[in-house]
N, C-alpha and C positions, 0 to 999 in steps of 0.2 A: 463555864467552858474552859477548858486546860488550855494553857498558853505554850506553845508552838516554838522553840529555839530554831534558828534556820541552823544548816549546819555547815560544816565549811566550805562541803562536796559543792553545796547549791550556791555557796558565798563567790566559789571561784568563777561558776561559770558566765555571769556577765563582765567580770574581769576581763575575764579569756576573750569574750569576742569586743572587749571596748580595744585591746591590746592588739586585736588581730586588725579592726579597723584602723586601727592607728599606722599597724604595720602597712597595711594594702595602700593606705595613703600616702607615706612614707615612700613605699617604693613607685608610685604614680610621680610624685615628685620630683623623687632620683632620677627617673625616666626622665621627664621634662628638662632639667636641670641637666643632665649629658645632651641631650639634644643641645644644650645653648652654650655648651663648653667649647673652649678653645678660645682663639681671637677673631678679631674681623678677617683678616688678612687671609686666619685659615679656612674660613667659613665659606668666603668669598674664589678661594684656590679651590676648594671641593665643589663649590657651584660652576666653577670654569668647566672642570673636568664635566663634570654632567653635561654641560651645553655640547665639549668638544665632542664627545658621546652619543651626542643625542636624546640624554635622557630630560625632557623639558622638565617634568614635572617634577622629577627630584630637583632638579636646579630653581626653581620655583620655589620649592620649600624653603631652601638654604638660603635662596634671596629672601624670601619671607624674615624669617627667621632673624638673618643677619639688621635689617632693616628695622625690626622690632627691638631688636636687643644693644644694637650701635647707630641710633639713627646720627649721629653729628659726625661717624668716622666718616675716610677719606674711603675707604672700600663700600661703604654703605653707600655714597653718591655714584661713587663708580656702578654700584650693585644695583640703582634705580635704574640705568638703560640696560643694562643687561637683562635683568627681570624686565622689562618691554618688550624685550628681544624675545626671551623665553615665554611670554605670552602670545605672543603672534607667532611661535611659532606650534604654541602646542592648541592653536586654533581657539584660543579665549579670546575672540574680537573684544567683546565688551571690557573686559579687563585690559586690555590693551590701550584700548582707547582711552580708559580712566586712569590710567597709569600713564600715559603720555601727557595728558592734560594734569594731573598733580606736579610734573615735572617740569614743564613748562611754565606752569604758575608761580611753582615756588624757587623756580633755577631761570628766570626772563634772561639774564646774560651769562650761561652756562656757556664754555667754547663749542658744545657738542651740541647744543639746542635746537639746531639745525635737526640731527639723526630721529629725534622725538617728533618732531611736524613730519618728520619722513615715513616713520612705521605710523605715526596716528594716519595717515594719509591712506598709509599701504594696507593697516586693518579698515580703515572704511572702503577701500577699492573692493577689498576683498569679500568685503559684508555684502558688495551690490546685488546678490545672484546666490541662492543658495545651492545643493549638490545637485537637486534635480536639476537644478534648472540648465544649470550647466552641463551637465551628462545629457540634455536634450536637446540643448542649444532653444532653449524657449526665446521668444522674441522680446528681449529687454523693452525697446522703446515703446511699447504698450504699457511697462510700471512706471507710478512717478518715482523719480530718481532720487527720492531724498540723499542717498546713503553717497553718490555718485556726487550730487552738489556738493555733499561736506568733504569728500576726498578732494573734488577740483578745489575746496577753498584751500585745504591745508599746503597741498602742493603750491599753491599760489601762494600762500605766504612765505612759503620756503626758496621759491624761485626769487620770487620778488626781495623779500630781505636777506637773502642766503647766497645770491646767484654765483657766486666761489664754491659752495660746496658740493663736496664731489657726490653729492644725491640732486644735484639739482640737473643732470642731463635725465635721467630716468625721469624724473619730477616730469619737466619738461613733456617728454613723452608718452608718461601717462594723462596728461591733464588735456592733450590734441584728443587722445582716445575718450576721455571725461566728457571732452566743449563735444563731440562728435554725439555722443549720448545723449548729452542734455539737453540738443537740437534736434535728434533723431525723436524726442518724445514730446517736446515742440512741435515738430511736423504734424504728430500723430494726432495730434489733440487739435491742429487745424486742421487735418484732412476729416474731422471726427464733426467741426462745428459746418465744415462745406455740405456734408453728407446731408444735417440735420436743416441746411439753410438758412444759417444763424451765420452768415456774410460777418456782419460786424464782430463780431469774436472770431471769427476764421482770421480777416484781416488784419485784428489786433495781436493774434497768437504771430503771425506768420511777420509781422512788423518787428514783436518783440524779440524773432529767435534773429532775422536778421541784424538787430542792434546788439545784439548782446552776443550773441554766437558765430562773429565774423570769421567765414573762414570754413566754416563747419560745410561738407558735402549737400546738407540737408536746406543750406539758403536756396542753392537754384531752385530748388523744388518750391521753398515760401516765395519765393519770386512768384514764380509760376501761380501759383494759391492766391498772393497779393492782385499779381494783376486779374484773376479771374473773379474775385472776390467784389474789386473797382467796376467790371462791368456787369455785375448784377447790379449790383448799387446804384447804376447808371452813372456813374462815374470815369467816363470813357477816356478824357484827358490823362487824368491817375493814373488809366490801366494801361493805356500806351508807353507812359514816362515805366515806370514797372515792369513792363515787357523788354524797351529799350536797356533799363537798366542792368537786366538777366541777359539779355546779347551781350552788352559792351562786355557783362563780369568772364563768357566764354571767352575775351580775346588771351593771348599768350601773358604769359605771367613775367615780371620780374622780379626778382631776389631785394629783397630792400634788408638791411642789418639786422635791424628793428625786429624785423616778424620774422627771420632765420633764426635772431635766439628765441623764438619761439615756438620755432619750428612750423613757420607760417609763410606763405610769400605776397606779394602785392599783386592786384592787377595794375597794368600800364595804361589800360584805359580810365578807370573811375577811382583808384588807390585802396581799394577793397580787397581785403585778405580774405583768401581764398586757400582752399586744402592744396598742394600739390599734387600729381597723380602717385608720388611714391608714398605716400602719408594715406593715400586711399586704395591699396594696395592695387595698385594700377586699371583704377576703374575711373581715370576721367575722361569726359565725355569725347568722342571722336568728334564732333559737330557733322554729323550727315542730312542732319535735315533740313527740307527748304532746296538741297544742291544738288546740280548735274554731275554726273559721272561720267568718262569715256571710258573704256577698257580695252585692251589688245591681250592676247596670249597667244601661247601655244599648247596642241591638246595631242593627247592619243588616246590612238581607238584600238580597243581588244577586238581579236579573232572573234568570228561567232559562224554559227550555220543558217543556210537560207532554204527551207523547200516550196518547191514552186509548184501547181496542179498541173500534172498531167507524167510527171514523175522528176520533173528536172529538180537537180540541188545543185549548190554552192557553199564551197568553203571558204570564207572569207577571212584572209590575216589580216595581223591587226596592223595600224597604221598610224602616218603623223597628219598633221594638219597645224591649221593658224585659225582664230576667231576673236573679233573683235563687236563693240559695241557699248550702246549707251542708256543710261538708267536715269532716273528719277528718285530723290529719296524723297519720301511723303513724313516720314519722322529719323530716328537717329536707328528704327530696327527696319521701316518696310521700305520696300524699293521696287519701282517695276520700270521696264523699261526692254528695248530690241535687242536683237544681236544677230549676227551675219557671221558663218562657218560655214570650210571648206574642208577636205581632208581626201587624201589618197592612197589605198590598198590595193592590194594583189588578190586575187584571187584563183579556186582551180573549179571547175565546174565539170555537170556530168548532163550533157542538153540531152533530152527523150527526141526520139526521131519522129518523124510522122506513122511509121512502121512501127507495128506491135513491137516492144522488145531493143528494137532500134536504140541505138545513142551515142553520143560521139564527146569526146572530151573536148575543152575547151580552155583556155586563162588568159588571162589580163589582168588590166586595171582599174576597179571605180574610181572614178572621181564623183564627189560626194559634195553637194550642197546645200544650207538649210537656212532656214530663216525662221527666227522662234520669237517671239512674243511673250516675255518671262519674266516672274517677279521673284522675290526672296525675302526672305524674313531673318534679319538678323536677332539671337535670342539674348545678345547684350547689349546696353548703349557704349561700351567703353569699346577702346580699341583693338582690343583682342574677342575674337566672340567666332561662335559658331553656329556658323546660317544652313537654313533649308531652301530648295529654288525648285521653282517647277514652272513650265513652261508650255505651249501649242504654237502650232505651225506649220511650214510644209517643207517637205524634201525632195531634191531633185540626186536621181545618181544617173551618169552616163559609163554603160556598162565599156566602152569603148568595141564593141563589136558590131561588124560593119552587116546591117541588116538589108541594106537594097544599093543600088548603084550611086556612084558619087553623083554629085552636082557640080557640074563642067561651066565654069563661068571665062568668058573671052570676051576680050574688044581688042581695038587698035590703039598702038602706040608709035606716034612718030618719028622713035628713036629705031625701035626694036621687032615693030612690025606685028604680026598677031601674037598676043600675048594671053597663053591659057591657063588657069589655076582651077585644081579640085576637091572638093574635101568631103570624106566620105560620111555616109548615114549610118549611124550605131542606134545602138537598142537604148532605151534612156528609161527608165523608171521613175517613178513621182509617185508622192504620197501623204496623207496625213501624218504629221509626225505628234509627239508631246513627251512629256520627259518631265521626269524627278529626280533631284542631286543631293547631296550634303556635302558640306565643304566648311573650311575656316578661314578667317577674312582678319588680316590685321593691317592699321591705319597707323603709317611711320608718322605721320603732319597732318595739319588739314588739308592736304592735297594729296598726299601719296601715299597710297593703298595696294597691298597685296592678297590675294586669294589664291586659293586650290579648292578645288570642286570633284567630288564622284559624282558622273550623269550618265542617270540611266535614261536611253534614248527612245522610243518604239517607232513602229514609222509601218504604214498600214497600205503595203505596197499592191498594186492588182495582180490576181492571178498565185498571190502567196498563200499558203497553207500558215493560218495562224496569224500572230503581228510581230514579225521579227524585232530582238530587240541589239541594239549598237550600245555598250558599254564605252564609255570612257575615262581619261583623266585630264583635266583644264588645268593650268596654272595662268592666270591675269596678272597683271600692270593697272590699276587705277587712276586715274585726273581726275581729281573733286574740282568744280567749279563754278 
């Protein structure tokens, strides 16, 4: 078999591509190696601008980068909270969190150590609720809160060891909305053990969120749970101390230093921190239940028409009046109770004769009287809210038109000798009445109370075509007591 010389053609061509790999490598290199050029300082200035920018992710890199390639420099520590920064904000929880924790551990007496317990805090708040949930507003205290306990710790460490730094008032504020969370899923979980009957875990959850989550909106209600919990158990002493201790926590609050840097205040009766109404954004409780109410107002009545069988009508203007009365609250929404109103209009009228066709004009004045039987359902416990009322009873109007001859009353008097007085017989009308309102009711104290009311009146007079109805407006004065 003849022997085969290769020739130079063929000699070259693995050369050529050992040369070209070498080059492609070569220039992969270069690349890399410009990416790492320059100094810290300038690496660190081009990552400023990115942040100033908004561009997170390049500033990312260049903090990357710079931290790989100058970890000892003074721009490279600086470049670790920044890249923090630049993680939370280009939405890398995870990374965030683990970059706050490298930095911490290995910087414990950094001056800035502070700002790192502040974003690790701020990426776990953040983590609590993902897009939907929050574009739906889904009901958090249904999840356990894992992510919500790690932010309340960090802000607490930061309050607590930090209380100078100027992250520690936010801190603060986020960790009331935290303790409010971690109680609110407390609740959930004893209102969950009451359902299933499983008393001793109700009363444990509803123990634990008390000891631990003083202050949180969500106690009264474990109150409530505790004491109901005590008297399944037969445990009736328990559940009255536990009921007792849910009143005293309703009494008026005082400010103590203490729980103010906490953004907390004291009760005056039992020293139990309690939420403020401004911390709940104005949902504490008005205390209506259990309590009598009086009320006084003034009301007007709109115009309306009256027709009566046999052709007669009436125009009626509208009018003022006064009404007053008293209620019962059965809890802090429902309330029933009387009420006594009076009011006076004009009217023009067109009376049918006894003659076909016949009719003669007529005006005056009603006076209007009613006595109603009425309850109302307020649709919040707090002191701002807006209630429905509706009511039965009866009405009396005196049309003031004089229907038969006066009644002539006389005797003697020793001074003045026969003494005669008359007063004449008008037409009076009476009738079933009842009536439907809406209104808004806010509670200045636990005593003083205001409302306004729209009530629609009907009133089922004899002799009327249909059930006329009397529109009005109420404004009341309340006394809880």
């Amino acid at each position: 078999m003849p022997n085969h010389v290769p020739t130079p053609r063929l000699l070259l061509l693995p050369a050529a591509l050992l040369l070209g790999t070498a080059l492609s490598g070569c220039q992969v290199l270069n690349k890399e190696e410009r990416a790492f050029q320059g100094t810290p300082e300038g690496l660190h200035a081009e990552a400023n601008r990115n942040l100033a920018g908004g561009d997170f992710a390049g500033a990312i890199q260049k903090l990357e980068q710079l931290e790989a390639r100058f970890p000892f420099s003074d721009p490279a520590r600086q470049g670790q909270l920044d890249l923090l920064y630049a993680y939370y904000k280009n939405d890398e929880v995870e990374s965030a969190i683990d970059q706050a924790d490298q930095f911490i551990r290995e910087n414990p007496t950094h001056p800035r150590v502070d700002y790192a317990y502040y974003i690790r805090g701020l990426a776990q708040f953040e983590g609590g609720a993902n897009l939907l949930e929050r574009t739906f507003r889904a009901d958090l205290a249904k999840r356990p809160p894992q992510e919500a306990r790690k932010s309340f710790q960090s802000f607490q460490v930061l309050v607590q060891s930090y209380p100078k730094s100027p992250y520690a008032a936010d801190a603060r504020q986020r960790m009331v909305f935290l303790r409010n969370r971690l109680a609110d899923y407390e609740l959930e979980v004893a209102r969950y053990y009451m359902k299933r009957g499983a008393y001793v875990g109700a009363l444990n959850r509803a123990r634990g969120l008390i000891e631990t989550y003083d202050g949180a909106p969500a106690v009264d209600d474990a109150l409530k749970i505790a004491a109901e919990a005590y008297r399944r158990l037969g445990m009736d002493d328990l559940a009255l101390v536990a009921k007792d201790v849910r009143e005293q926590n309703q009494s008026p609050d005082l400010v103590s230093p203490m729980a103010a840097s906490a953004g907390l205040t004291m009760s005056q009766a039992t020293g139990t921190a309690v939420a403020p109404a401004q911390q709940q954004g104005g949902s504490r409780a008005a205390q209506r239940a259990g309590r009598w109410e009086a009320r006084l107002g003034v009301a007007t009545s709109m115009s309306t028409d009256v027709d009566f069988e046999g052709g007669t009508t009436a125009s009626i203007d509208s009018g003022t009046g006064f009404g007053g009365g008293v209620a019962y609250h059965f809890s802090d929404r429902l309330q029933a109770g009387a009420s006594l109103s009076w009011d006076s209009k004009d009217y023009d009228a067109q009376i049918a004769g006894q003659n076909p066709g016949e009719s003669f004009d007529a005006s005056g004045t009603l006076d209007t009287m009613s006595l109603m039987f009425d309850g109302a359902y307020n649709f919040l416990a707090g002191p701002l809210t807006p209630f429905v009322t509706a009511g039965i009873g009866w009405t009396w109007t005196d049309t003031n038109v004089v229907n038969a001859p006066p009644d002539i009353l006389c005797w003697w008097n020793p001074w003045y000798g026969y003494i005669c007085t008359g007063s004449p017989n008008t037409k009076t009308l009476d009738g079933l009445a009842y009536e439907f309102g809406v209104g808004l009711r806010y509670d200045f104290s636990n005593s003083l109370s205001v409302d306004g009311v729209y009530r629609m009146r009907w009133v089922d007079f004899q002799n009327a075509t249909g059930t006329p109805s009397f529109d009005g407006i109420q404004l009341n004065v309340g006394w809880k007591f």
